[in-house]
C-alpha positions as CSV (number, residue, x, y, z in Angstrom):
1,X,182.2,11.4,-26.8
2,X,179.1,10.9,-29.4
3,X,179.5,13.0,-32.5
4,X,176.0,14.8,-31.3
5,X,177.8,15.4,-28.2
6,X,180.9,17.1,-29.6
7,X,178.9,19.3,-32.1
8,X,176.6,20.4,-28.9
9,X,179.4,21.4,-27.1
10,X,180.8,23.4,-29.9
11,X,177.7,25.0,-30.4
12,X,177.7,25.9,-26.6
13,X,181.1,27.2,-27.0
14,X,180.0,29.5,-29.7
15,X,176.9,30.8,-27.8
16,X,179.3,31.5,-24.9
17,X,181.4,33.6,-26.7
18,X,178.3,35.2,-28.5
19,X,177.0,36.6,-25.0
20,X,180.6,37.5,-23.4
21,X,180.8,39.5,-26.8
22,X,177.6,41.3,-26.2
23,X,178.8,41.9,-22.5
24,X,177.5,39.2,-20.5
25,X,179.8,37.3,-18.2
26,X,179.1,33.7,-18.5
27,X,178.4,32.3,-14.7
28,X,177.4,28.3,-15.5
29,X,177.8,25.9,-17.9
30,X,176.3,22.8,-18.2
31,X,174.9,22.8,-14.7
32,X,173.1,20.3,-13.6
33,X,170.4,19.4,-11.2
34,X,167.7,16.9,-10.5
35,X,165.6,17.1,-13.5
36,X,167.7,18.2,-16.1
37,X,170.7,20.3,-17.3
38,X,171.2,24.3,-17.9
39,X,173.4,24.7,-21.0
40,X,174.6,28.1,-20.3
41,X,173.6,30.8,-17.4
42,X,175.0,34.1,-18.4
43,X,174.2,37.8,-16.8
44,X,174.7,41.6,-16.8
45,X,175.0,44.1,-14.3
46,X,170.9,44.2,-14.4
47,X,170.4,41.0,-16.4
48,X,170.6,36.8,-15.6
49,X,170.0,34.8,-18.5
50,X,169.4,30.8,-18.9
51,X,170.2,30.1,-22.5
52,X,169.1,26.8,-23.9
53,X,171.7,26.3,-27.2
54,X,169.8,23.8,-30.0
55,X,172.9,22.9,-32.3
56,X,172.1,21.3,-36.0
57,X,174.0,21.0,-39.0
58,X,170.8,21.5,-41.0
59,X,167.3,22.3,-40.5
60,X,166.5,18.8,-42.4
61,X,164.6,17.3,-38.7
62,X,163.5,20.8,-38.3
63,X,164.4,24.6,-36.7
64,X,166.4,24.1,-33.8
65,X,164.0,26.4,-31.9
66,X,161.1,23.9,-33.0
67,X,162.9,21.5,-29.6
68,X,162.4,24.1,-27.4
69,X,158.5,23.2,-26.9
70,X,156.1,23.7,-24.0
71,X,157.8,21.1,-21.5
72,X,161.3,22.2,-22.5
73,X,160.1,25.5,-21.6
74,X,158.7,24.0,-18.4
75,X,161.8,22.0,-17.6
76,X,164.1,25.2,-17.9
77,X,162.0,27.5,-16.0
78,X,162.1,24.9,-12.7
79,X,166.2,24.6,-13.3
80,X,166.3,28.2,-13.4
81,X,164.7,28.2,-10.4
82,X,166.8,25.1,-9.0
83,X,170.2,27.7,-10.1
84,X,169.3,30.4,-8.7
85,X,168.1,29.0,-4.9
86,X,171.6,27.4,-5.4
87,X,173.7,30.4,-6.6
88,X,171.8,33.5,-4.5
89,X,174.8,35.3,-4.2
90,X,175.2,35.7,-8.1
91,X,171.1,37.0,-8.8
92,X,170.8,40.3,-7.0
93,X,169.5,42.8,-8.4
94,X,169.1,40.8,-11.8
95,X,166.1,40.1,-13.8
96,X,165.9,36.7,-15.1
97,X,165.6,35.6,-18.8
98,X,165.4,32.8,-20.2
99,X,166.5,32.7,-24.1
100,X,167.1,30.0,-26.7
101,X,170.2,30.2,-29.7
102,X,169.6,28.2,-32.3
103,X,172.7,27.3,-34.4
104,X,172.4,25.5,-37.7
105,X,175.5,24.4,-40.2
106,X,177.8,21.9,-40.5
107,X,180.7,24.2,-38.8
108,X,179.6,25.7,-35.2
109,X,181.9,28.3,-35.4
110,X,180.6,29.4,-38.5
111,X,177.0,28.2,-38.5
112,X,174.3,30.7,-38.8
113,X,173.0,31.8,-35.1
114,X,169.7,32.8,-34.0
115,X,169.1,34.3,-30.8
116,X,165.6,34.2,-29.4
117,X,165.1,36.2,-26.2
118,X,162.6,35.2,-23.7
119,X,161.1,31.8,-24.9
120,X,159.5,31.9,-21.2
């Protein structure tokens, strides 16, 4: 696996266990569909969220919130959509979110973390 890889995946790892320690149950990760890939979908009793996680070990090429731009936002709205036709069961009664963490630091697990809520 790439180096960019790995450090993504840790950086999803530590967004996971961000939300489940604000509550949320984590429902998808990495899911993927024509047209792209959901890095995390996580919910509440009243809540889904689609988290997009930007992972960088320093902000030298720029905020990891800085690569969540219009057609990012664009691309994640239509997989949300693509998720939940696919997972109706799971969205009752939930209103959808869709959120960004931005993680930046050579370490994941102790990188500083943003959390931006509804990017869309």
């Amino acid at each position: 696996m790439a180096e960019k890889d790995v450090l993504g995946r840790a950086g999803e790892d530590r967004a996971a266990r961000y939300f489940e320690s604000l509550g949320y149950t984590v429902l998808s990760r990495n899911w993927r569909a024509p047209g792209g890939e959901l890095d995390l979908v996580v919910a509440t009793a009243t809540e889904l969220v689609v988290v997009e996680v930007k992972t960088r070990r320093s902000v030298a090429f720029g905020h990891p919130f800085e690569a969540v731009g219009e057609l990012k936002k664009a691309r994640l709205w239509r997989l949300a959509m693509a998720w939940i036709a696919a997972h109706r069961d799971l969205v009752q009664g939930r209103r959808l979110r869709i959120d960004a963490i931005g993680l930046i630091g050579p370490d994941p697990a102790t990188a500083s973390l943003e959390h931006l809520e509804g990017v869309v």
